[in-house]
N, C-alpha and C positions, 0 to 999 in steps of 0.2 A: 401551505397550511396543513399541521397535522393532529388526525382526531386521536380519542383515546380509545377507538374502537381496536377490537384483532388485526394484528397484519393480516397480510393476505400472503406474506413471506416472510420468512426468516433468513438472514442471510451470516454466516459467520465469516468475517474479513479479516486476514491476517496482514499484517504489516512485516514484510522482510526488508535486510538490508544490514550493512555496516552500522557501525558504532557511529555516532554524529552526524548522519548523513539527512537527517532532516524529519524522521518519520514523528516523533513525540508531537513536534509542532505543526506537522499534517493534521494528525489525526485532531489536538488541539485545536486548531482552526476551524476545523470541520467539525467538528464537534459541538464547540464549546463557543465558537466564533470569536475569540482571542486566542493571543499568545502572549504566554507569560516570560519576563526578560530572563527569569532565572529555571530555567526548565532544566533538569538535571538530567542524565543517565537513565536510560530504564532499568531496572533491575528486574529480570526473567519477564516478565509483562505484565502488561496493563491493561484492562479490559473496558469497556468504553460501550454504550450503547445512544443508539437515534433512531427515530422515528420518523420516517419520511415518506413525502406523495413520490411516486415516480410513476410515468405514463398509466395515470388511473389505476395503482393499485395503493396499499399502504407496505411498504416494506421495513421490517425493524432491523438494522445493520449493528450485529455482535462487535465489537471492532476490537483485534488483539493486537498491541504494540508491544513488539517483541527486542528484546534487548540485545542488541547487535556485537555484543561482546561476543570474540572469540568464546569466552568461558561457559558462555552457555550453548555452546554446538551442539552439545549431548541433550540438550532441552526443545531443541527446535522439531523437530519430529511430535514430538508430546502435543507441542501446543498448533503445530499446525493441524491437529489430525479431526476429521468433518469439517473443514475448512470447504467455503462454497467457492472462495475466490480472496487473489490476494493484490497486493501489490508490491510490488520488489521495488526499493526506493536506494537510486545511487544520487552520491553529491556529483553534478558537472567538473567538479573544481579538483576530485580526486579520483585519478584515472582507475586505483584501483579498487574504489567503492563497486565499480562496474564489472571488473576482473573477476569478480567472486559472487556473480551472477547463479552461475554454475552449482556451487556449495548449495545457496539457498533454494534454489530451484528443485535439485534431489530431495533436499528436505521434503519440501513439501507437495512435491509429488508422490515419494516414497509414503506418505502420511497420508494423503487425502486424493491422489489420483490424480490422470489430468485433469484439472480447475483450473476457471478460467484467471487471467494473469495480467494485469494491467502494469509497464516500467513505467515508474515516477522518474521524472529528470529534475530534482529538485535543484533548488538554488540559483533558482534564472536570473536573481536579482546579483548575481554575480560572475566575474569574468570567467569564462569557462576555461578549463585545459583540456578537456577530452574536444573531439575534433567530432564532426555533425558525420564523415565517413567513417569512424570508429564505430559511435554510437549506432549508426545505420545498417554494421555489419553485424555486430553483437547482436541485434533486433531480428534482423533479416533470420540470420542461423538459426533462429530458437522462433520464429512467426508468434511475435508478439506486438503489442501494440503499444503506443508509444506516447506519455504527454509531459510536457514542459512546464514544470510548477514553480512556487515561492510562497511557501508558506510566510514568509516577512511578506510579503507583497500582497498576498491572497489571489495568487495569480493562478487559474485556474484550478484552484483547490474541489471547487465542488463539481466541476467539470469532470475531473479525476474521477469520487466516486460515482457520478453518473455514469461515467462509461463502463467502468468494473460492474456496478448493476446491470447495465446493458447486456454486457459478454456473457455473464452467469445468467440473465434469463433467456439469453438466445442457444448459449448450450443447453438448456433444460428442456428445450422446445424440438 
């Protein structure tokens, strides 16, 4: 349940990641509690607000879905920057959604600092090709923490942002 009282936080959450890789329909999910059949492309981002209870306080969650085109590389820095925490979201299905960890990560580091950083494994309702010792190596290298979603499924979607709020109030502490 949430009132229409002040938060007690503001949090600004950036959504990285590839092109197709599932984020529009996260954030939809979690948002909006559907998902639309014909969700198109983000073009530069999309900005998205919630209001939610988490362990006793009110927190408003800024939500920025950013648009995974190569074309906008030159933009990701902008719109990462006071970013409290993000989530880097790869497809299971495309080894090299996960490859380019890396790119996104300096973003927005470069932008907003160490924040804390939650990887989506989106697309669970599908056969994967990346191997569970890939993804565990990629993770490990970079001490980050790891959840297994499906926005088609709703499978852990809000699990997701609970943990990102978790991480960003525990580094604030």
């Amino acid at each position: 349940m949430v009132s229409n009282a002040q938060p007690d936080f503001v949090h600004k959450l950036v959504f990285l990641g590839d092109s197709s890789v599932g984020k529009t329909s996260l954030v939809q999910r979690y948002v909006y509690d559907s998902l639309a059949p014909d969700i198109g492309r983000t073009i530069g981002a999309m900005l998205h607000v919630k209001s939610v209870d988490f362990e006793g306080a009110k927190h408003k969650l800024v939500i920025w879905d950013l648009g995974g085109q190569e074309s906008f590389s030159a933009l990701r820095e902008q719109y990462c920057a006071n970013a409290s925490g993000a989530f880097f979201v790869f497809d299971r299905t495309r080894i090299d959604t996960l490859k380019h960890i890396d790119d996104w990560l300096n973003a927005l580091y470069n932008a907003a600092g160490k924040v804390a950083v939650v990887v989506v494994e989106n697309k669970m309702d599908l056969e994967a090709v990346i191997s569970d010792d890939q993804i565990k190596g990629m993770l490990e290298a970079r001490s980050l923490k790891h959840i297994q979603t499906s926005a088609t499924e709703n499978l852990n979607v809000n699990r997701a942002f609970e943990e990102l709020v978790r991480e960003i109030r525990t580094s604030k502490r």
